[in-house]
C-alpha atoms as a printed R data frame, in Angstrom:
    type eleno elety resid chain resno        x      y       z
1   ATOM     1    CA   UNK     A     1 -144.742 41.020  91.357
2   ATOM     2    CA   UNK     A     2 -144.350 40.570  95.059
3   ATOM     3    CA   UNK     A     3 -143.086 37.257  96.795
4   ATOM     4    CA   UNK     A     4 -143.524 36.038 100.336
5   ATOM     5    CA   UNK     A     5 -139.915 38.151 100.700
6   ATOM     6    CA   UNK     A     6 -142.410 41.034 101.423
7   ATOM     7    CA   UNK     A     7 -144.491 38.907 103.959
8   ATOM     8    CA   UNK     A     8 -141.515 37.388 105.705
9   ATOM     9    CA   UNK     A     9 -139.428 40.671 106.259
10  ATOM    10    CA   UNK     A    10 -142.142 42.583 107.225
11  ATOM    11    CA   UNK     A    11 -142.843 40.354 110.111
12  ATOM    12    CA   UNK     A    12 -139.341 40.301 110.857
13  ATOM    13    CA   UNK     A    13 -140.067 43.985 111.123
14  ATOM    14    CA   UNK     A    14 -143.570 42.806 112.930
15  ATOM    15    CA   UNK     A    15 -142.083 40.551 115.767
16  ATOM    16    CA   UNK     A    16 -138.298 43.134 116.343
17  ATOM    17    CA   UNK     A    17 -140.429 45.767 117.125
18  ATOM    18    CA   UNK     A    18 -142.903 44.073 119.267
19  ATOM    19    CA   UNK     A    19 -139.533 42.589 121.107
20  ATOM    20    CA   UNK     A    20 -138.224 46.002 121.407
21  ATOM    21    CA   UNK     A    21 -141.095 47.991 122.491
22  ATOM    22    CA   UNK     A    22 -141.588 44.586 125.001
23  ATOM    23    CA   UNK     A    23 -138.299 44.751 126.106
24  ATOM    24    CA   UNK     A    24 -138.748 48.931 126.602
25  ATOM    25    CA   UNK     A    25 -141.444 48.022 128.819
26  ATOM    26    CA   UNK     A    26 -140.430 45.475 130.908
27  ATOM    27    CA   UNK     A    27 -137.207 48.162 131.809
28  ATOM    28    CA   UNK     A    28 -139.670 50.621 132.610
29  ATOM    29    CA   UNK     A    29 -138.776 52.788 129.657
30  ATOM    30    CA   UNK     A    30 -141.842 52.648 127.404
31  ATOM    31    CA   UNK     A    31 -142.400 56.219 128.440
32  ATOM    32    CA   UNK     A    32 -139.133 57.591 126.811
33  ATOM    33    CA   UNK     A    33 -140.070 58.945 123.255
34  ATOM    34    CA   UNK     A    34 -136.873 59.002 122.113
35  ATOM    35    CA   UNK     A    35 -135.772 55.695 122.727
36  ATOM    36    CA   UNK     A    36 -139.454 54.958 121.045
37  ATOM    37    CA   UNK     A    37 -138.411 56.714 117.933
38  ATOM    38    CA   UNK     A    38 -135.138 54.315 117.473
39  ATOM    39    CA   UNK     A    39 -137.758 51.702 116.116
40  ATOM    40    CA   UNK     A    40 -137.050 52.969 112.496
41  ATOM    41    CA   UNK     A    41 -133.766 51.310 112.285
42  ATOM    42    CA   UNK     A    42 -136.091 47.950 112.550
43  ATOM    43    CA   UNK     A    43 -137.904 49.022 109.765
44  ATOM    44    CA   UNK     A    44 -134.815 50.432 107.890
45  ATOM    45    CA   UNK     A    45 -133.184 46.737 108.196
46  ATOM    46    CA   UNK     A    46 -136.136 44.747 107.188
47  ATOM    47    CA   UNK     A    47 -136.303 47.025 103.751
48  ATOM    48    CA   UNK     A    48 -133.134 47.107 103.232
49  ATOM    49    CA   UNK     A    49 -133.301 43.195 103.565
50  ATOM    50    CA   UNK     A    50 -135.719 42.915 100.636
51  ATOM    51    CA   UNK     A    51 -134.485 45.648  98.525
52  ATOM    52    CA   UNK     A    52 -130.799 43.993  99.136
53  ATOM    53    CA   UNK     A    53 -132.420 40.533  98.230
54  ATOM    54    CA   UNK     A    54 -134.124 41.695  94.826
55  ATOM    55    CA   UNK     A    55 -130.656 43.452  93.739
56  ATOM    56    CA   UNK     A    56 -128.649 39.812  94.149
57  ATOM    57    CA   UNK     A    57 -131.494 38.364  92.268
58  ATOM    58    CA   UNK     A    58 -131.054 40.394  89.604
59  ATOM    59    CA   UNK     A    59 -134.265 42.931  89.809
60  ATOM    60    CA   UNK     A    60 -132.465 46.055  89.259
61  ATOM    61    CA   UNK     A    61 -135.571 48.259  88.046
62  ATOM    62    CA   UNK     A    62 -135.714 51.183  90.515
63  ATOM    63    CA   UNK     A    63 -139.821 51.255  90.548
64  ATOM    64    CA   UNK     A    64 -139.763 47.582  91.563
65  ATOM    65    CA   UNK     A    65 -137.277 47.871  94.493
66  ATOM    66    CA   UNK     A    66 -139.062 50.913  95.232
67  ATOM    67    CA   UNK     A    67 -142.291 49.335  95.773
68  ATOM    68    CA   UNK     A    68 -140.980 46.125  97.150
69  ATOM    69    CA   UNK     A    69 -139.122 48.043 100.249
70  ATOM    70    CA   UNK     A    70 -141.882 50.242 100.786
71  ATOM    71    CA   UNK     A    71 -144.679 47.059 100.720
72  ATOM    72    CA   UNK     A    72 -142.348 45.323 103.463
73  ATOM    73    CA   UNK     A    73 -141.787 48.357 105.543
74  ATOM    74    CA   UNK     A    74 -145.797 48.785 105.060
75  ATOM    75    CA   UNK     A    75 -146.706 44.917 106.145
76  ATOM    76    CA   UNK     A    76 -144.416 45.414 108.917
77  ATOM    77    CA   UNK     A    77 -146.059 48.931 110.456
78  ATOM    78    CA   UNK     A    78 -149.508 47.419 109.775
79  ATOM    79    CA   UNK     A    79 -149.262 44.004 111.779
80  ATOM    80    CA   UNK     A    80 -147.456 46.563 114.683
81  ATOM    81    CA   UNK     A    81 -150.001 48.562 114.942
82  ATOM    82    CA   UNK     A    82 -153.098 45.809 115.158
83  ATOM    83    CA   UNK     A    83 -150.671 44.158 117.838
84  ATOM    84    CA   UNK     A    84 -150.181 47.191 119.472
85  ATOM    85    CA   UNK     A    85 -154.168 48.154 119.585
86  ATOM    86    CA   UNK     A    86 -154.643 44.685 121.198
87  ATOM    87    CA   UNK     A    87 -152.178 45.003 123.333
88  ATOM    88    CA   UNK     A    88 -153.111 48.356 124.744
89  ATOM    89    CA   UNK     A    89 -156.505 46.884 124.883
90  ATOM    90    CA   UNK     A    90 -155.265 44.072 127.372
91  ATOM    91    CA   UNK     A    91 -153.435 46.504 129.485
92  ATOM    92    CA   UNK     A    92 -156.270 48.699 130.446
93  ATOM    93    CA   UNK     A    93 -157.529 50.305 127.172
94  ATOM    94    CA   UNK     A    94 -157.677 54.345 127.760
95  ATOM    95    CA   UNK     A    95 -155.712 54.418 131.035
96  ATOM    96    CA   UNK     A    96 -153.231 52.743 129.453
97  ATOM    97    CA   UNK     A    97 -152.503 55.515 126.429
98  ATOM    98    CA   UNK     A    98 -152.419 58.306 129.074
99  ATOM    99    CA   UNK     A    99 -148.957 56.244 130.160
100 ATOM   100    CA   UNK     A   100 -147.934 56.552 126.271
101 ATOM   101    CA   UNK     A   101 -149.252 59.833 125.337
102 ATOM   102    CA   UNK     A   102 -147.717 62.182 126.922
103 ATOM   103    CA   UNK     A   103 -144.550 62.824 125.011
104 ATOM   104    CA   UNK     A   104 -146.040 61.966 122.040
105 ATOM   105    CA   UNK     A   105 -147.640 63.784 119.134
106 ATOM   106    CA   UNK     A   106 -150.893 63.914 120.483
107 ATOM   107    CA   UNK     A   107 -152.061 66.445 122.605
108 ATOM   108    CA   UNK     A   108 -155.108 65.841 125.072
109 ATOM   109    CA   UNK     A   109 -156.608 62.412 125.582
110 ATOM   110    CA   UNK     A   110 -156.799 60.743 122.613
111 ATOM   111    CA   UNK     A   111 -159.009 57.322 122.485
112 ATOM   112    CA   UNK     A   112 -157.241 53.892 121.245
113 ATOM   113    CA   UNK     A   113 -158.124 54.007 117.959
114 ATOM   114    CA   UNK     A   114 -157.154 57.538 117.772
115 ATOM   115    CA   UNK     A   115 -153.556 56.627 118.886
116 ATOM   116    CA   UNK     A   116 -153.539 53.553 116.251
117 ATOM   117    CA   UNK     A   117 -154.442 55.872 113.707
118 ATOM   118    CA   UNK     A   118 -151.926 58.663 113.787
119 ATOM   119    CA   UNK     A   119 -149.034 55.842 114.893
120 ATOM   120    CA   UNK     A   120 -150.612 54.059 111.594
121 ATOM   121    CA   UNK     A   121 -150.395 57.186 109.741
122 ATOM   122    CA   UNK     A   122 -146.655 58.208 111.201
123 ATOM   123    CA   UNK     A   123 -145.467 54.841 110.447
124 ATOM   124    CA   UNK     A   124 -146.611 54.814 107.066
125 ATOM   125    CA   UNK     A   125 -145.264 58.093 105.931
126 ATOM   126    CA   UNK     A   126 -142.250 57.126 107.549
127 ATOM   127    CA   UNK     A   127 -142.099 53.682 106.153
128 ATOM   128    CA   UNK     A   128 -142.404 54.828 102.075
129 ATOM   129    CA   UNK     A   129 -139.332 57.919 103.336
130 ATOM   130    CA   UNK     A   130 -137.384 55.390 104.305
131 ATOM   131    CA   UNK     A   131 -137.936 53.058 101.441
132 ATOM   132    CA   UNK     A   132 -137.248 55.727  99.293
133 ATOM   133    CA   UNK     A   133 -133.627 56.291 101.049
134 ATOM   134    CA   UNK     A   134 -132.513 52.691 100.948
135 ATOM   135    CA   UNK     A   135 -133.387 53.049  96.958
136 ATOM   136    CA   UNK     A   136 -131.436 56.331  96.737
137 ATOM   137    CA   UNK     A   137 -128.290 53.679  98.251
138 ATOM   138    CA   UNK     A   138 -129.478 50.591  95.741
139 ATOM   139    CA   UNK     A   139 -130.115 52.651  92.680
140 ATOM   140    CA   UNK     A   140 -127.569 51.640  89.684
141 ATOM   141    CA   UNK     A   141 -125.886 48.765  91.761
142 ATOM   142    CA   UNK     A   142 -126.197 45.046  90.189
143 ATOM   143    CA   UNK     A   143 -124.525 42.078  91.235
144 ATOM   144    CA   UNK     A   144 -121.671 40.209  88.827
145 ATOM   145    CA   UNK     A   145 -120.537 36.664  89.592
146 ATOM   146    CA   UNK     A   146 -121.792 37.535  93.744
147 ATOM   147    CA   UNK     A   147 -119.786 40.732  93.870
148 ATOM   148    CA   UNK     A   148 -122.235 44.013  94.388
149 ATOM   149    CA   UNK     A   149 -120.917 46.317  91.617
150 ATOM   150    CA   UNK     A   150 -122.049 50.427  90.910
């Protein structure tokens, strides 16, 4: 059922956020949530790149696309988060979250793997609402001689 269209847009997803969230930090503005937050339109554009992809080669079945978008928005929140654990690991572990915390959705002093987890769990549920929106955009449109149709 799935192709390496999954894989390979999910680490498109994988490697623009890292480059974002780099680039946030290099300008001193990892500490911003709300510039944090605009990492969804990374994940939105992978999806939409694989659920766009299946409709021009003819998979049309709303389950399918579904799936598809939601499995490449999941590889892609997954392989962020294990780079994000390391990373926070070479920067200083614990110290390091209380720089990242604060405006977040955690309250108190949470550990590393506490942070992973509820960014792993945010991301997630984020991922399969977002999947599901793209499909709400693809559903009933097919492709005819390379023109997108409704």
């Amino acid at each position: 059922m799935f192709k390496s269209r999954e894989f390979r847009n999910g680490t498109i997803i994988f490697v623009g956020i890292g480059i974002y969230f780099l680039i946030m930090e290099m300008l001193g503005w990892s500490d911003n949530f709300y510039l944090r937050i605009l990492n969804v339109f990374i994940v939105l554009y992978g999806t939409n790149r694989t659920i766009k992809a299946n409709v021009y080669d003819g998979h049309n079945d709303y389950l399918f696309n579904l799936t598809s978008g939601a499995m490449t928005a999941f590889i892609g929140v997954i392989l962020s988060v294990i780079a994000l654990d390391i990373y926070i690991h070479l920067r200083g572990g614990a110290d390091y979250i209380k720089t990242l915390s604060e405006a977040f959705l955690f309250g108190g002093n949470p550990s590393v793997y506490q942070y992973c987890a509820g960014l792993l769990f945010e991301g997630l549920a984020s991922s399969a609402i977002g999947a599901f929106t793209l499909m709400q955009y693809w559903k009933g449109k097919t492709v005819r001689d390379g023109h997108l149709t409704h």
